[in-house]
C-alpha positions in Angstrom: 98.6 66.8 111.0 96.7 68.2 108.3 94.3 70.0 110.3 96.9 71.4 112.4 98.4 73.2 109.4 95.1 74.4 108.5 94.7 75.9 111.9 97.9 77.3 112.1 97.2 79.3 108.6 93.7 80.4 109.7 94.9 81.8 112.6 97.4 83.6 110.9 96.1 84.9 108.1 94.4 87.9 109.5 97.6 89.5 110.7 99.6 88.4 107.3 96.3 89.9 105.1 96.4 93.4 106.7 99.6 93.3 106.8 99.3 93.3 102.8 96.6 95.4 102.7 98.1 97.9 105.0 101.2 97.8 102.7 99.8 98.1 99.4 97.7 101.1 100.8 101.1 102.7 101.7 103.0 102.2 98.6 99.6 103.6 97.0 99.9 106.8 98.5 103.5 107.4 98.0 103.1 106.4 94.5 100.4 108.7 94.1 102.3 111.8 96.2 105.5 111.0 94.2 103.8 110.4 90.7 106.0 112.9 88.5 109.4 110.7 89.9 107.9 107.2 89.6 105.7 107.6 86.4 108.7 106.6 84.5 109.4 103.6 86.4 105.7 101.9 86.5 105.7 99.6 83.0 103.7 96.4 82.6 107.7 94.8 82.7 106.5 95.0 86.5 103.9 93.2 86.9 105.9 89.7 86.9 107.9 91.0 89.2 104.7 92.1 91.6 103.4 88.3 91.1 106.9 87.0 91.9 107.5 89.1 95.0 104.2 88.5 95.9 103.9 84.9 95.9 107.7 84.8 97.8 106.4 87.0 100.3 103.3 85.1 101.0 105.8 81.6 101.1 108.2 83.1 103.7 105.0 84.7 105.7 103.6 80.8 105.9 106.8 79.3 106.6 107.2 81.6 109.5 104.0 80.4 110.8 105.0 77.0 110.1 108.4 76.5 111.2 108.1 77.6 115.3 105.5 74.9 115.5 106.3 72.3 113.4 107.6 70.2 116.3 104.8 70.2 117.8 102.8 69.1 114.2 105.6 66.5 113.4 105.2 64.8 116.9 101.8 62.1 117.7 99.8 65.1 120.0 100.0 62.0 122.9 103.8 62.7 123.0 103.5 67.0 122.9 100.7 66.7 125.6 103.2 64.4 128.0 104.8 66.9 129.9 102.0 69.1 130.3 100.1 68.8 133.4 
């Protein structure tokens, strides 16, 4: 089960990285073209709320991962492999 899980995350988390990665880059730019209208906003207040966002995002990108196949995890692999042929 275990190793399911772990294969289920290492196939996945390629897409969900550059996803991040392709996201921060984004906001970068527009925070760096709109610079006079956000300086204002950008504190150090923020940066709990980056970690929190982040860590919720990363949770719901794993649990949709997760959930499709979790039928097939929660089930002995003798039982998921029966109706195949």
């Amino acid at each position: 089960r275990s190793d399911l899980i772990k294969l289920i995350i290492k196939d996945n988390a390629s897409a969900i990285l550059l996803g991040v990665l392709l996201s921060v880059g984004v906001l970068s730019l527009l925070t760096i073209g709109f610079s006079e209208q956000v300086n204002h906003y950008i504190t150090l207040q923020l940066l709990p709320v980056f970690i929190v966002t982040s860590a919720m995002t990363s949770m719901l990108s794993l649990f949709a991962c997760y959930f499709p196949l979790r039928q097939y995890i929660n089930k002995p692999v003798i039982h998921a492999l029966k109706g195949s042929e």
